[in-house]
One Martini backbone bead per residue (centre of mass of N, CA, C, O) as a GRO file, in nm:
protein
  126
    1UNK     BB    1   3.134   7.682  11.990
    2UNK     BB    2   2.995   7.440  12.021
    3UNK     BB    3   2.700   7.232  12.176
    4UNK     BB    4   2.800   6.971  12.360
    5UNK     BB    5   2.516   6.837  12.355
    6UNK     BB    6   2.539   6.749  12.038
    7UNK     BB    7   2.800   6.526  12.144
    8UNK     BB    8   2.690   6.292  12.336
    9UNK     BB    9   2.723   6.007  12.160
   10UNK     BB   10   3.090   6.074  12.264
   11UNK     BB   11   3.102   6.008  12.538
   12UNK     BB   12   3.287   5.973  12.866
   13UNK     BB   13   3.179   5.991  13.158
   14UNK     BB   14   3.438   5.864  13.336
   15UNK     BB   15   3.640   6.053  13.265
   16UNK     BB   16   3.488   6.319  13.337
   17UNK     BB   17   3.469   6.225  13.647
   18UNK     BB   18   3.784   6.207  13.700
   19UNK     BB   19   3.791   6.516  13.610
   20UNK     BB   20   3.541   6.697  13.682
   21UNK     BB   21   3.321   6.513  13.854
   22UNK     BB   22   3.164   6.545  13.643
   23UNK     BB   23   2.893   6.526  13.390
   24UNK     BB   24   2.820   6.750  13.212
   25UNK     BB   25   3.036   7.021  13.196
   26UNK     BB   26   3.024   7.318  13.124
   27UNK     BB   27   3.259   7.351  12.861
   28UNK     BB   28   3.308   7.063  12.895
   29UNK     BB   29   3.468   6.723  12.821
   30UNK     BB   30   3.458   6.365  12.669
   31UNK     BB   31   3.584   6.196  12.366
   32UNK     BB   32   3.492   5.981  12.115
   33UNK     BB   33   3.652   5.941  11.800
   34UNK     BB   34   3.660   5.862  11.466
   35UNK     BB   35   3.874   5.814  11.240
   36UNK     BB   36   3.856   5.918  10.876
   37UNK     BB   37   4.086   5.722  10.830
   38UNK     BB   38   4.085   5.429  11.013
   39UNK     BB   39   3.887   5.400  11.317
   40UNK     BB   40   4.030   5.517  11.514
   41UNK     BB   41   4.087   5.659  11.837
   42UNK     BB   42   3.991   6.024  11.895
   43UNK     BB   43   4.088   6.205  12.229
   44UNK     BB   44   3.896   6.392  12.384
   45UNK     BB   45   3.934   6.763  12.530
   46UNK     BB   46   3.750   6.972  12.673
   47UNK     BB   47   3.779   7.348  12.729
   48UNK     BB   48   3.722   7.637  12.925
   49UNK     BB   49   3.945   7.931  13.006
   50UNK     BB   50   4.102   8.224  13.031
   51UNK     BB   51   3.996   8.272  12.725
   52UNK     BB   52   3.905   7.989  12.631
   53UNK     BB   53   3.890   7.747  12.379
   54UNK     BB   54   3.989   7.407  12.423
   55UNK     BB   55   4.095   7.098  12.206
   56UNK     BB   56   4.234   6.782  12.225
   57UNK     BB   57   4.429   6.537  12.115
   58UNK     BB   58   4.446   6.181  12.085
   59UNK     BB   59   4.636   5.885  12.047
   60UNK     BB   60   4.797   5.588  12.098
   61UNK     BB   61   5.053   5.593  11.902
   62UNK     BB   62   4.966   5.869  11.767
   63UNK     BB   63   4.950   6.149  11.567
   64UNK     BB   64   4.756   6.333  11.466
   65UNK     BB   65   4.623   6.409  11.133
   66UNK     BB   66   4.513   6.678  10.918
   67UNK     BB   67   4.220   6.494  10.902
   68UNK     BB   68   4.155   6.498  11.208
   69UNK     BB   69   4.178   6.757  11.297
   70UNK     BB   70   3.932   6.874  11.110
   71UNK     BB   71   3.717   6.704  11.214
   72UNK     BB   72   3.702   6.803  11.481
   73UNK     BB   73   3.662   7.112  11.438
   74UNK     BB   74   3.393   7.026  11.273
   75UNK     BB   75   3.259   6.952  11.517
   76UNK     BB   76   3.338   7.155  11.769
   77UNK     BB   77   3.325   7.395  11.540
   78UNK     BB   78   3.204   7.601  11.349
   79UNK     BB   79   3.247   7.726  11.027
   80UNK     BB   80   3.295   8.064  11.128
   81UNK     BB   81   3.559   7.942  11.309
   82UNK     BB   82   3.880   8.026  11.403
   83UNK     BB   83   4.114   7.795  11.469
   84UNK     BB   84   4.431   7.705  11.656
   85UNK     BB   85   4.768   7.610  11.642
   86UNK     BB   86   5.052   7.653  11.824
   87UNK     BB   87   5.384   7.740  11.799
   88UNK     BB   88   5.624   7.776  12.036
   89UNK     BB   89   5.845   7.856  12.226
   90UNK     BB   90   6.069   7.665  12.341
   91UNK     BB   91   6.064   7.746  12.638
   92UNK     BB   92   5.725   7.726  12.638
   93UNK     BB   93   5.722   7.431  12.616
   94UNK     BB   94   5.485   7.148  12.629
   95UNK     BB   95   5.477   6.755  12.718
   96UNK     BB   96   5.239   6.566  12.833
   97UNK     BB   97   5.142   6.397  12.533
   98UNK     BB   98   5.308   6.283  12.264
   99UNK     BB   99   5.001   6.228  12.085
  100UNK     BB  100   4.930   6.542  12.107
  101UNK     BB  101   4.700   6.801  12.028
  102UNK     BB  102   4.562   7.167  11.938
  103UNK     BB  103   4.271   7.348  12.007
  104UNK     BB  104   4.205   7.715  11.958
  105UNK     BB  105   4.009   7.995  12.098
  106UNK     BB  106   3.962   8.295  12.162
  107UNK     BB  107   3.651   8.443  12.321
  108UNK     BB  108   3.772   8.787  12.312
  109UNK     BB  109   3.886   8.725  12.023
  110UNK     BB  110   4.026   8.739  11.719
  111UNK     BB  111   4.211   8.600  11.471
  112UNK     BB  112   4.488   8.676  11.249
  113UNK     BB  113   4.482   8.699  10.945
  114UNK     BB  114   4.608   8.652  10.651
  115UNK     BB  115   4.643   8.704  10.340
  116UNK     BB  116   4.511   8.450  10.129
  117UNK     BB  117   4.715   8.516   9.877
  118UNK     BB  118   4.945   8.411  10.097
  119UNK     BB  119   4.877   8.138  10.046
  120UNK     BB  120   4.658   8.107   9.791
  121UNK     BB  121   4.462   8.032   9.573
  122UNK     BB  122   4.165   8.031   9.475
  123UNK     BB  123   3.999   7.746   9.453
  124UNK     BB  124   4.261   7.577   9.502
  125UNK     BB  125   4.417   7.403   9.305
  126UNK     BB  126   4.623   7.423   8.997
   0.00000   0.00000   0.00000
């Protein structure tokens, strides 16, 4: 993940202050960022800890697409920096936030992708 002091222009203090009790907590922050899309605001919550680094992404009408959660990816981690979306077991779904999605990336292990031809060819579409 990048360093956090790199977004302070985007941060939210009242609302740190809110969930961690005090502003620019270690690894963790409140942003709000404009979506590349229409301009509307981007909800943001890091957090690092279990082994994790997550960031949350939410809208407040609607859930981020495909472009806006791509755009968070690229403020909040490195460009060689693999995070991830999960879709849990029915059973282990956890809904706190109708508009909301999440970005993961285990701490002390890589995440195993597929081997690249299995998405498509290299080079864009054809």
């Amino acid at each position: 993940m990048k360093d956090l002091s790199e977004l302070r222009d985007y941060r939210i203090s009242d609302a740190e202050r809110r969930i961690y009790g005090r502003s620019f907590f270690p690894g963790c922050g409140c942003f709000a960022i404009k979506s590349p899309i229409d301009g509307g605001q981007l909800f943001v919550i890091v957090s690092t800890g279990g082994g994790w680094e997550h960031v949350s992404v939410s809208r407040k009408n609607r859930c981020p697409n495909w472009p806006e959660m791509s755009h968070i990816k690229n403020l909040f981690f490195e460009p060689d920096e693999v995070a991830m979306q999960i879709h849990v077991a029915e059973s282990d779904h956890v809904n706190f936030h109708a508009n909301c999605l999440h970005l993961w990336k285990p701490m002390n292990a890589d995440i195993p992708l597929p081997p690249s031809e299995m998405v498509g060819p290299k080079g864009g579409a054809a």
